[in-house]
C-alpha positions in Angstrom: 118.3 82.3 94.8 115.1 84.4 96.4 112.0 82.8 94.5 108.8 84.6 94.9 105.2 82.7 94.9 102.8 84.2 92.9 100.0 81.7 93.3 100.2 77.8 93.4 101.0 77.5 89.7 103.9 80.0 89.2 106.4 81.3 91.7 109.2 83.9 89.7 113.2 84.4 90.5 115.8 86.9 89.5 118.5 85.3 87.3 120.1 81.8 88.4 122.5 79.2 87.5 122.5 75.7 86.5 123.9 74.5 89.5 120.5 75.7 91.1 118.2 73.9 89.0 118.5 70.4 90.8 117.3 72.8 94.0 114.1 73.8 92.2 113.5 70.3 91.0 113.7 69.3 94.7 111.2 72.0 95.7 108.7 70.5 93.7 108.7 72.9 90.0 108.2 70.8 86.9 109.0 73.2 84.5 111.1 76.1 84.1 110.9 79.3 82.0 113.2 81.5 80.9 112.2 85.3 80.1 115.8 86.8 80.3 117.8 87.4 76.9 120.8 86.1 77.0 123.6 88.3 76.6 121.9 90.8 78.7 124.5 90.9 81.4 127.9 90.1 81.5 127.6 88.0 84.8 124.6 85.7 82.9 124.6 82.5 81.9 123.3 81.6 78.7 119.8 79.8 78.5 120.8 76.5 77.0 123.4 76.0 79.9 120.4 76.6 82.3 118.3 74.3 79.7 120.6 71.3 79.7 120.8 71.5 84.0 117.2 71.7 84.3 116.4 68.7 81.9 119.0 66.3 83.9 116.7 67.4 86.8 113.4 66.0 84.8 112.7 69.7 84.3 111.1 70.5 81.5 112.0 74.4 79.7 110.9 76.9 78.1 112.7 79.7 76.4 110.8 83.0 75.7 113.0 86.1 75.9 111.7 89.2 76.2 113.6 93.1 76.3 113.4 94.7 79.5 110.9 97.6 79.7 109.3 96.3 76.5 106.6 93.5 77.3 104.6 93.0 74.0 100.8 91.5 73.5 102.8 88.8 71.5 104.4 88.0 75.0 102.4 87.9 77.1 100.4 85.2 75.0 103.3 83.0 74.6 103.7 83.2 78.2 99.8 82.4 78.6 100.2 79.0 76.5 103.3 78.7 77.8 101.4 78.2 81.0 98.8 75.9 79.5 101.2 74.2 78.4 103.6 73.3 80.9 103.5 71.0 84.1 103.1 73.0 87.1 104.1 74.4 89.5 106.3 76.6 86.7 109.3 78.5 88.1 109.9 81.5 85.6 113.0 83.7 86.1 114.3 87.0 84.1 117.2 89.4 85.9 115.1 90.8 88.7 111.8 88.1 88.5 109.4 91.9 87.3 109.2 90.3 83.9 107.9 87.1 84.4 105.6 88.6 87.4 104.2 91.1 84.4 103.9 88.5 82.1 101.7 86.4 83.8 99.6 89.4 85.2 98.9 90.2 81.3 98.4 86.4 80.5 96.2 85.8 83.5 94.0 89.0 82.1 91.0 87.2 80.8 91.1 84.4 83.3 91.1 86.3 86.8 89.7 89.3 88.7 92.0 92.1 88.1 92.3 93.1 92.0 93.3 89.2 92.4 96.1 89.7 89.6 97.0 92.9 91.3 97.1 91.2 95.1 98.5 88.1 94.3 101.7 90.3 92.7 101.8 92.9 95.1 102.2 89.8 97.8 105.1 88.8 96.1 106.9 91.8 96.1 105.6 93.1 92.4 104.2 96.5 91.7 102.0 96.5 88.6 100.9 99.5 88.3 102.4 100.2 85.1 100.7 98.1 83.5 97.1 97.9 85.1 95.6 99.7 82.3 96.4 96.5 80.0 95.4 94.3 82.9 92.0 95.8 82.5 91.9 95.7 78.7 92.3 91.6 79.0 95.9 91.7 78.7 95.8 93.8 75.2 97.8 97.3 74.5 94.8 100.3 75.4 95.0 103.3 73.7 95.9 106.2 76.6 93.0 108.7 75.8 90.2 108.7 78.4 86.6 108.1 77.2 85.1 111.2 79.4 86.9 113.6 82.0 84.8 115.4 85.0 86.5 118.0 87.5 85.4 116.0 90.2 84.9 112.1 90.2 83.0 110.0 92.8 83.4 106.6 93.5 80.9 105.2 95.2 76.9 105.7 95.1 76.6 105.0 98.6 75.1 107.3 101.8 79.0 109.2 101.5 79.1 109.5 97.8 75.7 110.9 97.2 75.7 113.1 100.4 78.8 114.8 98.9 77.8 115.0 95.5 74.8 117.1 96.6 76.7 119.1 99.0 79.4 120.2 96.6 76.9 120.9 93.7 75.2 123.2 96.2 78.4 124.9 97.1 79.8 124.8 93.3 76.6 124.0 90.7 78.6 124.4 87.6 81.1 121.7 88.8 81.0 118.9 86.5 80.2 115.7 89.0 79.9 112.2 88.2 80.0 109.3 90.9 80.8 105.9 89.9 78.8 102.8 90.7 77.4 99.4 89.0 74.3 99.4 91.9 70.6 99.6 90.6 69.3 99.8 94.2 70.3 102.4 97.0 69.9 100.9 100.9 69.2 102.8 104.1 71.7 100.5 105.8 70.9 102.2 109.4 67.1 100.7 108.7 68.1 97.2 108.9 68.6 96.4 112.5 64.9 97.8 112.7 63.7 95.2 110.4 65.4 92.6 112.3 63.4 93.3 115.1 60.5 93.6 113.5 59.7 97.8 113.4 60.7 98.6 109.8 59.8 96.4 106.5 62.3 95.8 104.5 61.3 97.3 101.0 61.1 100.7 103.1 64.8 100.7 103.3 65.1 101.0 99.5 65.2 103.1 96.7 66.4 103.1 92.9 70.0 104.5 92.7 68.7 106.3 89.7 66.0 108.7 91.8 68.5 109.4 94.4 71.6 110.7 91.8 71.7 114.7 92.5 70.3 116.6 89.6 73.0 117.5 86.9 75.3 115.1 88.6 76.6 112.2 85.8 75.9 108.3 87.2 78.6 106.2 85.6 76.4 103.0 86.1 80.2 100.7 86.1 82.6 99.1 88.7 85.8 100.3 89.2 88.9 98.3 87.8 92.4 100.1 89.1 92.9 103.8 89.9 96.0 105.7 87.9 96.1 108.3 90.5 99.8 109.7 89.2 97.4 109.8 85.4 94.4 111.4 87.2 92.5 108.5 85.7 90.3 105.5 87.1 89.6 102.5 84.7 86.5 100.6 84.5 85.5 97.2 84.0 85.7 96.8 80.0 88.8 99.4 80.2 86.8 102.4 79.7 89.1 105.2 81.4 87.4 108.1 83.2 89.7 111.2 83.8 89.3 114.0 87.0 90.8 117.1 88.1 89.7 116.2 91.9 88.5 112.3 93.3 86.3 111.2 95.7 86.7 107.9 97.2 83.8 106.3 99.4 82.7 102.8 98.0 82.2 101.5 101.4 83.7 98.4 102.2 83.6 94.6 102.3 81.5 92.0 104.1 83.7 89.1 104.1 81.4 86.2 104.3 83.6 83.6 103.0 86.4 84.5 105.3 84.1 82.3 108.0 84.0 78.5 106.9 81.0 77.1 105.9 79.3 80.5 106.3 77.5 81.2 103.2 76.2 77.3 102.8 73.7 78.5 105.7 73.2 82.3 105.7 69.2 82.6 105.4 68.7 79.0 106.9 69.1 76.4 109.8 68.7 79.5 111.9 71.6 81.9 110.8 70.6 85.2 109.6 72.5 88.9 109.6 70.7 92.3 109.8 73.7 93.0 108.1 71.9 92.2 104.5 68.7 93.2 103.0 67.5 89.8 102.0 68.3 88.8 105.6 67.2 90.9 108.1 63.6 90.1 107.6 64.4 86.4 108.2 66.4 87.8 111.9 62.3 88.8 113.0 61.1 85.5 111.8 63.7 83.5 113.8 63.0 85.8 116.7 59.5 85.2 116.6 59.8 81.5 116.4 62.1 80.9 118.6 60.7 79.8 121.8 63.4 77.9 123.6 67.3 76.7 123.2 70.0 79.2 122.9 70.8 81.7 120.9 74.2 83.5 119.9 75.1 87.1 118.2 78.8 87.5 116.8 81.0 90.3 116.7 84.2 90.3 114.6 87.6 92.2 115.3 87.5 95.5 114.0 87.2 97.6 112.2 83.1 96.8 111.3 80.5 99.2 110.0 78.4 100.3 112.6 80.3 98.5 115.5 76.7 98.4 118.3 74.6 96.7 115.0 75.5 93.0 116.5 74.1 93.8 120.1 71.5 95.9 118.5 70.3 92.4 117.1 70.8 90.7 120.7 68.8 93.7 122.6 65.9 93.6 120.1 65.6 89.9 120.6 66.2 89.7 124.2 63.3 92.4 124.6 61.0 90.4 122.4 61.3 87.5 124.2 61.6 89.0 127.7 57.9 91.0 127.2 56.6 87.2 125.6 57.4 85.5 128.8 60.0 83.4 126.9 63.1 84.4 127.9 63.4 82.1 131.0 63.7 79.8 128.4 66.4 81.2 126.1 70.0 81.3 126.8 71.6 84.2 125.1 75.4 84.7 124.5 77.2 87.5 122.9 80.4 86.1 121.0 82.7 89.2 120.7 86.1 88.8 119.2 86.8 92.4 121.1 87.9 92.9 124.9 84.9 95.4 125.1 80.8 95.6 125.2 81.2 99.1 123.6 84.4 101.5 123.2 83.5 104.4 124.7 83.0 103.5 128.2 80.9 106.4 129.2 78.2 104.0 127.6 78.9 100.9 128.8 77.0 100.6 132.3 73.6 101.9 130.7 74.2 98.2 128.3 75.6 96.3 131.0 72.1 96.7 132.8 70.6 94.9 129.4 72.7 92.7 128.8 71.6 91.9 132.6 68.0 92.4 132.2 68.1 89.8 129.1 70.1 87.5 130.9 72.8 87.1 128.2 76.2 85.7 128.7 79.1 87.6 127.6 82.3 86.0 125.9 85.0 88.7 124.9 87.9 87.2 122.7 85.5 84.7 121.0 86.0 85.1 116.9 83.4 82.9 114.7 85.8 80.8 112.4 83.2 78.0 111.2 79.7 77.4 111.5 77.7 74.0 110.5 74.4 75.1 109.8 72.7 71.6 109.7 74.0 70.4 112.9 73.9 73.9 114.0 77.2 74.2 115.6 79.5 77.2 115.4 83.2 77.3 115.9 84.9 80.0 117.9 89.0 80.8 118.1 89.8 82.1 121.2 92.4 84.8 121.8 92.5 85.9 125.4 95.3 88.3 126.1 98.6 86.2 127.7 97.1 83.0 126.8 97.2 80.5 123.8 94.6 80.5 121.4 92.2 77.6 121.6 89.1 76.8 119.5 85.8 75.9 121.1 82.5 75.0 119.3 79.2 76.0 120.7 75.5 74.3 119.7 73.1 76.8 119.1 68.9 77.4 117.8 69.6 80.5 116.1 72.8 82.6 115.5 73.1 86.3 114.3 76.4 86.7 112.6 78.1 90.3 112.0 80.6 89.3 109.0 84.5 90.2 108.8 84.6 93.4 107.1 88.0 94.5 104.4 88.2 97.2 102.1 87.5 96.5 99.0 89.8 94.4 96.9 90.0 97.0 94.4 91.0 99.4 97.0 93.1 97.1 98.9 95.5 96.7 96.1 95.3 100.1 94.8 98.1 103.2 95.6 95.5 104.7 97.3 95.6 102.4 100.2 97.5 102.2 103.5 99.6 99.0 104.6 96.4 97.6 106.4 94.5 98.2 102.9 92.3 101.5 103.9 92.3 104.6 101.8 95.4 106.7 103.7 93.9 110.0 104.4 94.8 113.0 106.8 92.6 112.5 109.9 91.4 116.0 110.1 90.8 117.1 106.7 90.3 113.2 104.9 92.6 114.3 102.3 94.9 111.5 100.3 98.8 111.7 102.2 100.1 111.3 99.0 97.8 112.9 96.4 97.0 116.3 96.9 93.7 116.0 94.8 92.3 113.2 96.1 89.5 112.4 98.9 87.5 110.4 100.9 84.9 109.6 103.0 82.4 107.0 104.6 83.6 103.3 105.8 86.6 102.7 103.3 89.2 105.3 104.8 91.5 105.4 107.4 90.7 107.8 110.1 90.2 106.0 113.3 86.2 106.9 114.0 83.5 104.7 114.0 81.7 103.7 110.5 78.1 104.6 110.5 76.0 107.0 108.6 76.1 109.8 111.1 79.7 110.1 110.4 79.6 109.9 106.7 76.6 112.2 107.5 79.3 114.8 108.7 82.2 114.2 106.5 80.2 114.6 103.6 80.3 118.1 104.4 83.7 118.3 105.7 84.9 116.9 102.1 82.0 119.2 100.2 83.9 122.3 101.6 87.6 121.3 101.3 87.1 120.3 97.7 85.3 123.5 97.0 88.3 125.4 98.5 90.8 123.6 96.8 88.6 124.6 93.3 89.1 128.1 94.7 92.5 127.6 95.1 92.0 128.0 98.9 93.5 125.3 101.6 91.0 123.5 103.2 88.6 125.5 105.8 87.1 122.7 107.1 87.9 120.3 109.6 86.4 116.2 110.9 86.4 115.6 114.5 86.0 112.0 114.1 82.3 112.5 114.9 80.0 109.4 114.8 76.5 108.4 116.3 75.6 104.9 117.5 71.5 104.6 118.4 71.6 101.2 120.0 67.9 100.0 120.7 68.3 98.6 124.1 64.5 97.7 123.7 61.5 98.6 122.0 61.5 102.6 122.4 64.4 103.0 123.9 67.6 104.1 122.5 71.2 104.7 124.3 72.2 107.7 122.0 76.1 107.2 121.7 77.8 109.9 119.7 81.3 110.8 120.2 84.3 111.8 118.5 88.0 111.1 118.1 89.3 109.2 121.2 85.7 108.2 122.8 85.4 112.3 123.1 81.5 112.8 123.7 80.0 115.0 121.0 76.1 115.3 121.9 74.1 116.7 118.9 71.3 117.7 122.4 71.7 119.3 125.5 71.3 116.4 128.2 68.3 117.8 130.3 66.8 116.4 126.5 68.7 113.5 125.9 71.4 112.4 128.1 73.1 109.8 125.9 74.5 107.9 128.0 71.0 106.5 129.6 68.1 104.5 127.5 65.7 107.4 126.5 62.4 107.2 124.9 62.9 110.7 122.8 66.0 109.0 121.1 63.7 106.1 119.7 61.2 108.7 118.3 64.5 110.0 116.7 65.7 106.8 115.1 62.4 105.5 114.0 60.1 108.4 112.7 63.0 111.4 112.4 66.1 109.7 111.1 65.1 107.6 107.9 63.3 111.6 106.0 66.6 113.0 107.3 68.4 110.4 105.4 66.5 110.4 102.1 65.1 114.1 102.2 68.3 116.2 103.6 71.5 114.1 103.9 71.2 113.0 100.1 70.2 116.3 98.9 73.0 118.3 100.3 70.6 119.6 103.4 73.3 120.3 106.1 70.7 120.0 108.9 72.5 119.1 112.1 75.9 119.1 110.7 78.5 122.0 112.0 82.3 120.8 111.1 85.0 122.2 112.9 86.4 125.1 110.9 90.5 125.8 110.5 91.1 128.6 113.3 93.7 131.3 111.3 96.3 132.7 113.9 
């Protein structure tokens, strides 16, 4: 007997025998239900031998057959008030346990997230992709036509998604286009560490999704349900189904604040803040300015994170604050880093050790922020030092920056689009899906192993603009990622260490270094980040202006 847990309520089985229902009794099921006809096999019991065994274990049953391959509304709602029914835990079993495990996934419809359906099934060894489209549609029968079709689809209204939908409407303008997104409000992410230390104001890091969409390009204002990539179709929330010839995925990914206990009871008071949220940044430069003594801590979780240098951003831009206000003699800083690493590329590294220096700050690699207390302003750390066993320690502190765990998104997590780790699985070089030829993507939520930040989507919005164009022409792809990505960490107020490298900490300077040696704080790479950087952004990057971007092309032999 192999029985699967689905969730706390419901664990499912392939077919067993009477003699094992005194076993489930003694594993703590209440009930039992049975989705297998009989007579389907010639090795199966019938039901009411399995019936009679489970009820001399105080089991109670439940009979509701159902044909293999044919899993009806009328089903799945007897298996929903079967559930309301019955005492649980429930232990269901048909011939292989996929019945049952579709069942409840089609009961459960109306009463859970779909990606938390799709998850909790996948976990247990269940694919439901067959039936996702009736997931969506509250566990009802959808018809299979889609509501609109577009030869290229974009999921994702984000820096990546834009950037490419102008880019490829420049390079094919009669392409139907249409991205994908609920958001009302489109953020200049890169902005926020400058509002945490007090140079840019927040509301300057935002505009309406609406004036940003490139003209003639469709905005599907709706979040994405499931993807049907064998169907060439994505479904909605509400079941509307949108059709493509070609995809594009970049919905960027997800900050995990709940993954760290008692986290969101204190983000935005009892001094914890994040630059890593609009509403919070501007509280990081009030903390900073108030802050006159007592210690203060800045968090970096295991990878992978968007914009891996934005937590010691936070701690340079504080540290310089209160070093040029005389305070700093006062403050004890620590950097928490569940890494082994200040930065990883190490060409960078001794330009920030000599901050980290300067502001006095104590560095603790390995540390990983598990729990915080806001009120009596503790934080707990697990500990994971190579060769050692983990420990936990707790540290008291005034004011704590946390960078929050960072996943895919859940709809992309449980979708055939994603790897085993949960990323969109795409070829390195060209970000084209492994498995489906017509499908791409871009920006934070794939799997190419280069840092997440703007500059690179900045780059592989063209690299995708181009290969997607090829492919309409019926051309391979001409155009090649070198895993480029730029990292401006403000060491201090007008300076910048100008990281930008490529695949395998490859340095990939956009300058020649009698300009701007990268690798040292330089005064010419803050005038880039604060006055050259955000009209690049709105004015070029979104509106398909290739300025500064030259992808490797394919070299024919």
């Amino acid at each position: 007997m192999e029985i699967k847990t689905i969730n706390a309520s419901i664990s499912v089985s392939p077919q067993v025998s009477a003699e094992e229902m005194r076993r489930i009794a003694d594993q703590g099921f209440r009930s039992v239900i049975c989705n297998r006809p009989d007579g389907e096999g010639a090795d199966q019991p019938n039901h009411d031998e399995i019936e009679a065994a489970a009820k001399a274990a105080g089991l109670e049953f439940r009979y509701l057959p159902v044909v293999s391959g044919r899993v009806t509304d009328e089903d799945s709602e007897a298996f929903g008030k079967a559930m309301e029914e019955l005492p649980k835990p429930v232990f269901a079993y048909c011939r292989t346990g996929t019945r049952c495990a579709t069942l409840w996934s089609l009961s459960q419809a109306e009463k859970l997230p779909v990606a938390d359906i799709l998850a909790s099934t996948k976990a247990a060894g269940y694919d439901m992709a067959g039936v996702v489209r009736r997931i969506v549609n509250g566990g009802k029968t959808p018809t299979d036509r889609a509501d609109a079709t577009y030869d290229v689809v974009i999921v994702g209204g984000g820096a990546a998604g834009i950037a490419t939908a102008a880019s490829l409407k420049a390079r094919k303008p009669d392409t139907e286009i249409a991205i994908i997104d609920p958001a009302d409000i489109h953020y200049y992410q890169p902005g926020w560490t400058m509002v945490g230390g007090g140079i840019f104001e927040a509301a300057d890091t935002a505009k309406t999704m609406g004036s940003l969409i490139p003209r003639g390009v469709h905005w599907i204002k709706s979040a994405v349900a499931a993807f049907e990539p064998k169907d060439n179709a994505i479904l909605l929330d509400g079941c509307r189904v949108v059709g493509y010839k070609r995809l594009i995925v970049c919905p960027g990914l997800k900050l995990d604040w709940h993954k760290v206990e008692g986290l969101v009871d204190t983000l935005g008071k009892n001094g914890v803040t994040s630059n890593y949220r609009y509403d919070l940044a501007p509280y990081t430069w009030q903390l900073v300015q108030q802050m006159k003594e007592g210690r203060a801590i800045f968090t970096q979780p295991p990878m992978p994170i968007k914009c891996a240098g934005a937590p010691q951003k936070a701690l340079y831009l504080s540290g310089d604050h209160w070093f040029r206000n005389g305070r700093l003699k006062d403050i004890d800083i620590e950097f928490m880093n569940a890494g082994g690493v200040l930065f990883g590329v190490k060409d960078y590294v001794p330009a920030l050790e000599k901050y980290v220096e300067k502001y006095q700050a104590k560095l603790n690699f390995f540390h990983n922020l598990v729990a915080v207390d806001g009120e009596a302003k503790k934080a707990t750390f697990k500990v994971a030092k190579p060769d050692t066993d983990p420990t936990e320690v707790t540290v008291e502190f005034d004011m704590m920056h946390v960078c929050p765990p960072q996943t895919a998104p859940d709809f992309i997590r449980v979708s055939p689009l994603a790897d085993a780790a949960g990323w969109v699985d795409v070829d390195q070089a060209t970000l084209r899906h492994k498995t489906y030829e017509n499908i791409w993507s871009l920006g934070d939520v794939m799997n190419a192993p280069n840092a997440k930040t703007a500059a690179a989507a900045r780059m592989q919005a063209a690299v995708v603009a181009q290969n997607v164009a090829d492919d309409i022409d019926g051309r391979s792809p001409t155009s090649l990622y070198n895993g480029y990505g730029s990292c401006p960490l403000t060491v201090e107020r007008g300076k910048i260490v100008l990281a930008e490298f490529g695949y395998g900490g490859t340095l990939l300077p956009s300058f020649p270094k009698w300009l701007i040696d990268g690798t040292k704080p330089s005064s010419l790479s803050w005038l880039l980040k604060e006055k050259l950087l955000p009209p690049v952004y709105w004015k070029a990057m979104l509106r398909g202006r290739e300025w500064m971007v030259k992808p490797e092309k394919v070299t024919v032999r």
